[in-house]
C-alpha positions, 0 to 999 in steps of 0.5 A: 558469498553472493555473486552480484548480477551487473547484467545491464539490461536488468538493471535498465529494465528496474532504472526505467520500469517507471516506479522510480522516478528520482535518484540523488544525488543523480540517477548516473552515478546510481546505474555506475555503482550497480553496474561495479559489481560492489555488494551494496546494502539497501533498506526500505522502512515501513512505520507499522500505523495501520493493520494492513498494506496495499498494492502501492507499498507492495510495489516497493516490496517488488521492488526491493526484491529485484535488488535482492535477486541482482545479490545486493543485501536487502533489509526491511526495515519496521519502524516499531519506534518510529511509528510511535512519534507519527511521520508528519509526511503529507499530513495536515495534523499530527498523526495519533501516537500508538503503544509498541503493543498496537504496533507490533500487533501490526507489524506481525500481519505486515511480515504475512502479508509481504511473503509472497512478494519477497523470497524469504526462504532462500538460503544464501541471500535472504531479506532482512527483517529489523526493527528500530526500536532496537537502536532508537529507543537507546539513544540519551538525551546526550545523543538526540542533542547531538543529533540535532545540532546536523539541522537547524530549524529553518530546515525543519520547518521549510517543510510543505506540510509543516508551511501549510499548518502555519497558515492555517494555523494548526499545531506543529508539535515538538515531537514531530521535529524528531521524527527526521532524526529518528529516520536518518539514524536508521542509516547510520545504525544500519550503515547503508548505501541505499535507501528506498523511500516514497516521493513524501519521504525525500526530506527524511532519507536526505536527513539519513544521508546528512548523517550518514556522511557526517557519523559515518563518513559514507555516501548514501543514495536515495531512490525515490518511488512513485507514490501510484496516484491516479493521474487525473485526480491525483489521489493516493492508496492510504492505509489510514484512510482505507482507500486502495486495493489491499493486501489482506483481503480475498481473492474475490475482494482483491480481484474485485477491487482491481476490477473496481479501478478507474481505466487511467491506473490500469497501466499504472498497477501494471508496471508497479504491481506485476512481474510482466515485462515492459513489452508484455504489458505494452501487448496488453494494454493494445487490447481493445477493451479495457476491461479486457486488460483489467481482467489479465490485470486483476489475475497477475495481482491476484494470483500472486497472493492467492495462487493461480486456482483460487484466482481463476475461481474469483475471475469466473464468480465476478464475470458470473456476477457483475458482467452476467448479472449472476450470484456468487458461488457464497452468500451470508444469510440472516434470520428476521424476526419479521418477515413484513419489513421496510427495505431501510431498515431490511438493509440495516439489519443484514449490515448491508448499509451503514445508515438509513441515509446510504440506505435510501440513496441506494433505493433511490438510485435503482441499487437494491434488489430482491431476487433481481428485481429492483426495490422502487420505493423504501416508504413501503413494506416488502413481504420476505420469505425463506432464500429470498436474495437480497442485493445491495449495490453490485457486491453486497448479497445476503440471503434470507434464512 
């Protein structure tokens, strides 16, 4: 049996990291129950809607480990059926239904993707990986009513985002009442003490631990983390949108990313995404240069996916490139059937660009380059020849074959 770590100060470093930020029923009477010594079982769900992750899920994933290391049984759980009614948490439309086969697809990246940050190997106290299809694709007709009967729909509907919807009025489908349902079943089929969820996903977990006290007769604490928005915009990383630093790219797009990263969340990633300690990151962030901090930053982060020498080799090829105004190390190349052509069309056709609009406000704005000379106009033909380079922005090369 695992002995359960109740050392005080490593479970005051997670209570006030900072990725925490709420406790119910209270943050008091959490710390008192992992300073007991009591084996609790912790769960933390993930809806499989999008074929990747990034950095502001992979802080929960750290997160969950830090519980695992104190001994405490950990399960992560896949919300195989869930993802299939769509979480309506923060959206202002329904989300697209997926099949089990789209899901599962994406559940099978996201268990690759999230090794690194979780130790699946050890032998004593490993984390658990379920699925709630196994349970939730069970219920009848008989137990959803029951289920139902814990809530009214004054509840469901005082939701922010379901208020927001009614006054602009857009649909709130049937379906998506069910997914709190679904959620707070996952804690009595599971029979938790603890769940770990996003600040969107409090109504959710306080329906599971609704149900929980009422089916199994057990209190159930939720921890809410931060969501990691930037603090001057406010805006989030989003699977959906595409927007963030992932976890399935490079070495050399996972450093440029973060690199990429507004100087406000430097901090921010810091505290969430790496292992440093507080006094570590507090040294770091004195540096004079922000861009200093990023770069050690960047290098935690990376390192963690990528190992150590392949991180290195990114830092170096981006200072080479973006602060040396270098090439990197690897370009593709394309082969033109006319070597007399528009630098519009020219950026289309190597993929550089999206459309011939993105195309000439890049021109315009003194982006694209050939062999590190600026393109001035796109109303006039260029003459190409064989390894000419071509720049598009500060990361898009191709070279010509």
């Amino acid at each position: 049996m695992t002995k359960i770590n109740t050392d005080e100060k490593k479970i005051q470093e997670i209570m006030e990291r900072g990725t925490i930020v709420e406790v119910l029923p209270s943050k008091d009477e959490f710390v008192k129950k992992l300073l007991s010594g009591q084996k609790l079982r912790f769960y933390i769900g993930f809806d499989a809607t999008a074929p990747t992750l990034h950095l502001s899920h992979g802080k929960n994933f750290m997160l969950m480990e830090k519980f695992r290391q104190l001994g405490h049984e950990v399960i992560i759980l896949f919300g195989d059926f869930t993802a299939r009614i769509g979480d309506p948490s923060g959206e202002s439309k329904s989300r697209k239904q997926l099949s089990r086969k789209e899901v599962m697809t994406n559940v099978k990246t996201w268990q690759k993707l999230v090794k690194p940050l979780m130790d699946f190997s050890d032998k004593k106290n490993p984390p658990k990986i379920m699925y709630n299809h196994s349970w939730l694709s069970k219920l009848n007709m008989e137990d959803l009513i029951n289920l139902a009967g814990n809530f009214t729909v004054q509840q469901m509907i005082e939701r922010d985002m379901f208020q927001k919807r009614l006054k602009e009025n857009k649909p709130i489908h049937l379906h998506e009442f069910l997914y709190p349902l679904m959620q707070g079943y996952d804690s009595v089929a599971m029979d938790v003490d603890v769940e770990v969820c996003g600040t969107d996903q409090i109504f959710n977990s306080l329906a599971g631990r609704t149900l929980q006290k009422k089916i199994n007769n057990k209190e159930k604490f939720v921890v809410a983390v931060t969501l990691m928005e930037n603090p001057k915009t406010g805006e989030l990383m989003s699977k959906s949108k595409g927007t963030g630093v992932f976890l399935d790219t490079s070495a050399k797009d996972m450093y440029g990313q973060i690199m990429s990263q507004p100087d406000e969340m430097i901090e921010i990633l810091f505290v969430n995404c790496t292992w440093l300690s507080l006094d570590e990151i507090k040294k770091i962030m004195k540096l004079p240069n922000p861009r200093d901090s990023k770069s050690k930053l960047a290098m935690e982060v990376t390192k963690m996916f990528h190992g150590e020498k392949v991180s290195n080799k990114a830092a170096q090829e981006f200072a080479n490139v973006f602060q040396k105004g270098g090439l990197p190390d690897k370009i593709s190349e394309y082969a033109l059937a006319n070597k007399n052509i528009n630098p519009v069309d020219l950026l289309l056709t190597m993929k550089l660009v999206s459309s011939k609009n993105e195309a000439r406000r890049l021109i315009d704005g003194g982006g694209m380059k050939l062999n590190q000379k600026k393109i001035n106009s796109w109303k006039e033909n260029i003459t190409l020849k064989s390894s000419d380079i071509i720049q598009a922005g500060k990361r898009k090369f191709g070279k010509i074959k």
